[in-house]
C-alpha positions in Angstrom: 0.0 0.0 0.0 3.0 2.3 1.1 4.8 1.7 -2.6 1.6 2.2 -4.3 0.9 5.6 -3.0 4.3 6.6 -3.3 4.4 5.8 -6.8 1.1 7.5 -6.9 2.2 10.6 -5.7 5.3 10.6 -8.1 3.2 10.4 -11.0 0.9 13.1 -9.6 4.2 15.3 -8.7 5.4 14.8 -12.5 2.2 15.7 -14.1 2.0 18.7 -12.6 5.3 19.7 -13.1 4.8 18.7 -17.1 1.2 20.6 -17.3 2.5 23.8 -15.2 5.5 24.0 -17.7 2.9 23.4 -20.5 0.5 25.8 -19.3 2.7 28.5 -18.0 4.9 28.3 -21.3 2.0 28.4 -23.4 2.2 32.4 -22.2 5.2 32.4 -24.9 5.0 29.7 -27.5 1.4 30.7 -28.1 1.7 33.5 -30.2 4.1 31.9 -32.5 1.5 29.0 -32.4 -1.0 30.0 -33.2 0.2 33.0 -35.6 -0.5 30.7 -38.7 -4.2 31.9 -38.2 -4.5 34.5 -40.8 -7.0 37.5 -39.2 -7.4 40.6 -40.7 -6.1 43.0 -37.9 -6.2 46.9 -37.7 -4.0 49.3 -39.5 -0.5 49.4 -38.9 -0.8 46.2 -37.1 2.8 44.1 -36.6 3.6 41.4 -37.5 0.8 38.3 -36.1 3.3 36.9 -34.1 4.5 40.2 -32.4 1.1 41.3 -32.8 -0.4 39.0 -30.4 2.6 38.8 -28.2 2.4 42.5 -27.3 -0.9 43.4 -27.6 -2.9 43.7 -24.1 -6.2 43.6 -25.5 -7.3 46.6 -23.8 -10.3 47.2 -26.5 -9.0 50.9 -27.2 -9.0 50.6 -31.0 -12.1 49.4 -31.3 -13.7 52.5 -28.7 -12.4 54.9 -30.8 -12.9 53.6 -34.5 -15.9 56.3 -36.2 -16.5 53.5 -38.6 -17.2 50.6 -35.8 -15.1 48.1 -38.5 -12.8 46.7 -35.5 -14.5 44.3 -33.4 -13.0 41.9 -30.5 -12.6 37.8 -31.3 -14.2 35.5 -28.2 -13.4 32.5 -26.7 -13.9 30.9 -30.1 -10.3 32.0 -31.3 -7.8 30.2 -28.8 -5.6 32.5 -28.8 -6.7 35.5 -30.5 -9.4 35.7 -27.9 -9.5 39.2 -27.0 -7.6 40.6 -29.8 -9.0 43.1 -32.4 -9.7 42.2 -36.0 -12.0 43.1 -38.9 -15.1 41.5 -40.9 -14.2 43.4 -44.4 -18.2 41.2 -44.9 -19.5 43.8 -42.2 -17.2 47.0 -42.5 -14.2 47.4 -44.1 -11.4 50.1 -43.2 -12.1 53.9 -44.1 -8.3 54.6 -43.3 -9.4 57.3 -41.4 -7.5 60.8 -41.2 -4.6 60.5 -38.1 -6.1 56.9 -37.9 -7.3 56.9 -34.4 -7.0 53.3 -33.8 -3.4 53.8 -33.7 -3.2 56.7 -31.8 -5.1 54.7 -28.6 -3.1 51.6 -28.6 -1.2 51.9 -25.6 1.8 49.2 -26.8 2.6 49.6 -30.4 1.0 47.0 -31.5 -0.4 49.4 -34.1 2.6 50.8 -35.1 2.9 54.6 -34.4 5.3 55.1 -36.7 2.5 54.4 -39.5 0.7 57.8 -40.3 -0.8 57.7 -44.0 -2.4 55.5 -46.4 0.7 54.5 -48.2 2.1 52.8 -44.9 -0.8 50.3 -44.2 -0.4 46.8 -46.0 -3.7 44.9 -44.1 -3.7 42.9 -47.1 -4.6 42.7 -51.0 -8.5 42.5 -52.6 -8.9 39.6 -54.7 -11.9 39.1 -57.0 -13.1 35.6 -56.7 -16.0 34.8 -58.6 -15.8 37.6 -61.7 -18.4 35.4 -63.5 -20.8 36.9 -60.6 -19.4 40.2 -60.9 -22.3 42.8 -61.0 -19.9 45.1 -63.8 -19.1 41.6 -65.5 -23.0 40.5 -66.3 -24.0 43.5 -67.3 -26.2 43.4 -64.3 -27.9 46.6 -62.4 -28.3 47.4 -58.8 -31.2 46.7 -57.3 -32.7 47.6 -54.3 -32.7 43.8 -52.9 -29.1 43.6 -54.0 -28.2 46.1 -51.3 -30.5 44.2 -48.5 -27.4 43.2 -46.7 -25.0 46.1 -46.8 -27.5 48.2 -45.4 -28.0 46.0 -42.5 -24.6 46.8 -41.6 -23.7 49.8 -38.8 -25.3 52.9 -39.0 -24.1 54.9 -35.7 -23.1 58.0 -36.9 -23.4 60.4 -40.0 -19.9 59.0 -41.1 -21.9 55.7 -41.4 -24.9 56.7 -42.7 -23.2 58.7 -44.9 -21.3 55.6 -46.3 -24.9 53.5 -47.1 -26.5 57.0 -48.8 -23.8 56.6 -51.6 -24.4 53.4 -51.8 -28.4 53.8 -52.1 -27.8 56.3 -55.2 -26.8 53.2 -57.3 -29.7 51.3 -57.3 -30.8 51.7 -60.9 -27.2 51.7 -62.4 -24.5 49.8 -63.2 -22.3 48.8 -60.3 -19.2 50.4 -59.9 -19.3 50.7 -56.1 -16.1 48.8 -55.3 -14.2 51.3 -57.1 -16.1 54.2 -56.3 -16.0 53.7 -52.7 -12.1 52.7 -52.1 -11.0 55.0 -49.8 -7.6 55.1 -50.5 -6.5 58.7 -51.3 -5.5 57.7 -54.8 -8.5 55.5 -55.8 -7.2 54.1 -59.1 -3.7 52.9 -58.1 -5.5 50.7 -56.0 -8.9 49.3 -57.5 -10.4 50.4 -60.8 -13.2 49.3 -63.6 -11.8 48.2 -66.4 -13.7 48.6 -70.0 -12.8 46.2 -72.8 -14.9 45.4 -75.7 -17.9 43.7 -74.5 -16.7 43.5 -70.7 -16.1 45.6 -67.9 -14.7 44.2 -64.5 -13.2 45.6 -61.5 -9.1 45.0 -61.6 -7.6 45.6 -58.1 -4.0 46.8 -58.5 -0.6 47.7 -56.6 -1.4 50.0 -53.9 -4.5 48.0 -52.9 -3.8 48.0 -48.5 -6.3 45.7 -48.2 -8.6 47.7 -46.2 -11.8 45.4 -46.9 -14.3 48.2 -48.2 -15.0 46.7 -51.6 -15.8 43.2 -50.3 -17.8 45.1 -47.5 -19.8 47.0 -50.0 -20.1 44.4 -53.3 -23.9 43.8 -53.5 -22.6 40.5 -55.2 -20.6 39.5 -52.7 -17.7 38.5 -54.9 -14.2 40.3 -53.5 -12.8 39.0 -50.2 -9.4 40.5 -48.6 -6.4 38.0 -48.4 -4.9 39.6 -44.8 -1.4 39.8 -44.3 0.1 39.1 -47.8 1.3 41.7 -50.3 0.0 42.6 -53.6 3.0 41.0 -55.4 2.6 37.5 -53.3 -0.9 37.5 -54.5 -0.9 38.6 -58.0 2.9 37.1 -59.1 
C-alpha cells in the first residue's frame, strides 16, 4: 500500500510539473503558435506573431474607431481571444484621417510610426468569382441587391453617410467597389476596367487591403487576403 501511494504521488508530482511547464509556457510559445491563423487586424498592425505577443487587449482601437469596422474575437479564437480584428463582410477600413486606432493603442502594436495610407499593407483584394461580378453580367443594382449592406452599422453620420452613396446606385451599373475605395489615390488601387464587350473591377498595386469593396459588393464577390502583399498575390 505504502509503494503504491508513493508511486502514486510521483506520477501526480510529475504531471503537474509537465502541465504547469505546458500551461505557463504556453504564455510564450502561443503567439508563435497560433500565428498561422491568418486575421485581418487593424492598421498598422505588426507582425501576427508580435502582434499578439504585445498586444494587451485593452479594446481601445475598437472604442475609438468612427466606422465601428474593428470588433474583438471571443473564446472561439484560442488565442486571439481578446484581440482586435475586422469583418471586411460587415465593415471594411475607411483609413481614417490620423487613424485613431493607432493613436489609442497603448503598446505599439499598431505601429505609431504608420501615419498615412501609403504605410498600411492589411492585405490585398482579390476578386473571386468575376463570373458573378455585378460590372461583369451587365447586371444593375437593385434595391434587394443592397438588403445586406445596409443592414450593416449605421451609428453616426460617417456611417450613414457611407450607405447613402451606396443607395444612389440602385438603378445603375455597379461600380461601387471602385467608387468607394478610400484610399486617397483611388485608381492605383482598384479600378473598372472597360474592354470590348466586358467591364470588370481590376484591383491593383497599392491595394492596403482595407476590406471596403468586399464590405460594399452587392454580389458578394471580392474577399481581402490579410497579411500578404500585392505581389505575393498577384505574381
Amino acid at each position: 500500500m505504502k509503494s503504491s501511494r508513493r508511486e502514486v504521488f510521483k506520477k501526480s508530482a510529475a504531471y503537474a510539473l509537465f502541465f504547469g511547464a505546458l500551461f505557463g509556457g504556453g504564455v510564450f510559445i502561443s503567439p508563435k503558435l497560433y500565428a498561422k491563423n491568418i486575421h485581418l487586424r487593424p492598421p498598422g498592425a505588426l507582425d501576427e506573431n508580435e502582434f499578439l505577443a504585445t498586444c494587451i487587449k485593452c479594446g481601445q482601437c475598437i472604442q475609438v474607431c468612427p466606422y465601428h469596422s474593428i470588433d474583438m474575437y471571443d473564446i472561439t479564437q484560442l488565442n486571439s481571444i481578446g484581440t482586435p480584428y475586422i469583418d471586411a463582410n460587415e465593415r471594411g477600413c475607411y483609413l481614417c484621417d490620423l487613424f485613431p486606432c493607432i493613436l489609442s493603442c497603448p503598446t505599439g502594436s499598431l505601429q505609431h510610426e504608420v501615419t498615412t495610407a501609403d504605410d498600411i499593407n492589411m492585405g490585398v483584394a482579390y476578386v473571386n468569382d468575376i463570373d458573378n461580378c455585378f460590372a461583369f453580367i451587365g447586371k444593375r443594382v437593385e434595391k434587394d441587391d443592397l438588403k445586406m449592406i445596409l443592414s450593416h452599422s449605421n451609428k453616426n453620420e460617417k456611417e450613414s453617410e457611407v450607405l447613402e452613396k451606396v443607395q444612389n446606385y440602385v438603378g445603375k451599373e455597379c461600380t461601387i467597389c471602385a467608387d468607394m475605395c478610400p484610399y486617397p489615390d483611388k485608381q492605383s488601387a482598384i479600378e473598372m476596367v472597360y474592354e470590348t464587350n466586358e467591364t470588370f473591377p481590376k484591383i491593383n498595386q497599392k491595394c492596403v487591403g482595407c476590406g471596403v469593396c468586399a464590405e460594399l459588393c452587392p454580389s458578394s464577390v471580392i474577399s481581402i487576403i490579410p497579411r500578404k502583399t500585392y505581389e505575393e498575390v498577384y505574381a
